[in-house]
N, C-alpha and C positions, 0 to 999 in steps of 0.2 A: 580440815575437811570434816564434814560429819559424820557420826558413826550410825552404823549400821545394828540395831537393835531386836533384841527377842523378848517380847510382851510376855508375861506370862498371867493367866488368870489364875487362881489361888483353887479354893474346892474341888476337888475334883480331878487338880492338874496336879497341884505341889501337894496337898494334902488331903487324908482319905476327906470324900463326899460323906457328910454326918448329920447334913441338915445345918441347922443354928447352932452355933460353940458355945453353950451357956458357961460351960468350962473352960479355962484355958488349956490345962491337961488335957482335954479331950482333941485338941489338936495335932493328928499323929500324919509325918510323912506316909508316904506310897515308895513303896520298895525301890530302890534306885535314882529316886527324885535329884538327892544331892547329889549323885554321882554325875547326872546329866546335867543338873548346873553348873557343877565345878566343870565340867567338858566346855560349854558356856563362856566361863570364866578363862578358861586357858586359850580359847582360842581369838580373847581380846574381844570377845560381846557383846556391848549394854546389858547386862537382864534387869528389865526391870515388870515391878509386881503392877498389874492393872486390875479390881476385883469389885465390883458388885457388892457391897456390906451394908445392906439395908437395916440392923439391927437396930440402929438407934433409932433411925426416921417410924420403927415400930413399935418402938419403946420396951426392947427384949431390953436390950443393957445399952451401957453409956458409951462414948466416944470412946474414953481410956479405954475400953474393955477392948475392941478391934485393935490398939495399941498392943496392949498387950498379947491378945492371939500373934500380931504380926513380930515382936517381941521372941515369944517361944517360935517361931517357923524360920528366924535368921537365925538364933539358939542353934536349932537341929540340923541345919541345912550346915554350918561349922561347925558342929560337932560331928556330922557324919563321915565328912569329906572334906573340909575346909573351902566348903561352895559359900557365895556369897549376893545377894541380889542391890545391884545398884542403886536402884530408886526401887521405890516403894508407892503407890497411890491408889486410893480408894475414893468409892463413892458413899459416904453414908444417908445422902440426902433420897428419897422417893415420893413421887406426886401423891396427890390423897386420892385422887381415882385406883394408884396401884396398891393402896394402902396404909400410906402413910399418914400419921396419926402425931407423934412428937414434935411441937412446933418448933420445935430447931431445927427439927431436918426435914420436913415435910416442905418441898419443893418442885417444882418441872429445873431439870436441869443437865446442863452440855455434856457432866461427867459421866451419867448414867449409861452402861454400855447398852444398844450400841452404835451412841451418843461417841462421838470422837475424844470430847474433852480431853480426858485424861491423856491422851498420846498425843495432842495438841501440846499439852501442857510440860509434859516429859519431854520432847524434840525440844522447845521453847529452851526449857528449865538446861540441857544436859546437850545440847545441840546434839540432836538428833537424827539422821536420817529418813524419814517413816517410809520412803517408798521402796527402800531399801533393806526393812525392816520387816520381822515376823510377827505373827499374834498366834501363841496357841493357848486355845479353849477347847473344853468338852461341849456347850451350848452352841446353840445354833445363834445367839447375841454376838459369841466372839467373833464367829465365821461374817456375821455384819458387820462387827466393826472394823474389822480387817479391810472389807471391802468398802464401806463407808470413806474411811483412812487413806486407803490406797497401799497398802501393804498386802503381805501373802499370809493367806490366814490357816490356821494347820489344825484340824477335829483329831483331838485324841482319843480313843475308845474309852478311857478313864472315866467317871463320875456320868454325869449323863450323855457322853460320845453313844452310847448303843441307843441309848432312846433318839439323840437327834436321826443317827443312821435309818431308823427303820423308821422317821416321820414323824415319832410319838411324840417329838418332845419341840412344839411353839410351830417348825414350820421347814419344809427341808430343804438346806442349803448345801452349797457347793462351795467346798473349799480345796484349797491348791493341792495340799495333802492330806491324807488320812491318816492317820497312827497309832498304833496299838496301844503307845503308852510315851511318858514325855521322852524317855530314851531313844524311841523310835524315831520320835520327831525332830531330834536333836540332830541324829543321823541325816537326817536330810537337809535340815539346814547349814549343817556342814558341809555336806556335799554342792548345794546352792552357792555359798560365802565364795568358794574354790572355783566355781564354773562363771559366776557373775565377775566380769572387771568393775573394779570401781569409775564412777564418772568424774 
């Protein structure tokens, strides 16, 4: 049967919101992040990473370089806790209306959240469930994709959670839950997993 999966967006969710990682070092969890993956992990979840990495289609850095950031965030996510994320997928391509400029990745394309692709492509890849499955972001992109998807989509207060809240930030959406932080979110989709029978 398929499993039942929690998307996670990267910036903001798993690690502090910093803008562009020119650095890899400068890529630092958010306090309890691994704690609530490994929770994730124990209770037999997909997690897997869904994220937005425009860098190259801007021509900040190269392919390897989002490698490597993703690299050091499976690093610290096992070193903190022994958490672990299943899959991993990114989008680095962006249309040149949104800015993109490197013809490698300068593109209109499915994966760009929030474009389904990527959680097409994870169900696909890892038999999936998606309707039976969570998305949580800080963006008001997640909380669409969610809904785009047909899954339950969860706004963390994290990274720009307060700006989507008060309307600042693109356009203001409604999602299933709210949450302080990914721990909170955690909590509930545990609670969800336990009340939902499988089909």
């Amino acid at each position: 049967m398929a499993r039942a999966a929690v998307f996670l967006d990267r910036d903001g969710v798993l690690n502090q919101e910093a803008g562009y990682l020119f650095n890899v070092e400068d890529l630092k969890l958010m306090s309890g992040v691994a704690q609530a993956v490994g929770r994730l992990n124990q209770a037999g979840l997909f997690c897997c990473l869904v994220s937005n990495q425009s860098g190259p289609a801007r021509h900040y850095y190269n392919y390897d370089h989002v490698l490597a950031l993703h690299h050091r965030l499976e690093t610290l996510l096992a070193e903190e806790a022994g958490a672990k994320l299943d899959a991993l997928y990114f989008c680095p391509e962006l249309s040149p209306p949104e800015g993109g400029i490197n013809p490698d990745y300068t593109a209109w394309t499915t994966w760009r959240k929030p474009n389904t692709g990527m959680l097409v492509a994870a169900a696909w890849d890892h038999d999936l469930d998606i309707a039976r499955s969570f998305m949580v972001g800080d963006k008001a992109t997640d909380i669409d994709l969610a809904r785009n998807a047909g899954c339950r989509g969860i706004l963390v207060q994290t990274g720009f959670g307060q700006s989507v809240l008060a309307g600042e930030y693109q356009h203001q959406t409604e999602p299933d839950f709210i949450a302080a932080d990914l721990n909170q979110a955690v909590d509930w989709i545990l609670v969800q997993v336990a009340t939902t029978p499988a089909e």
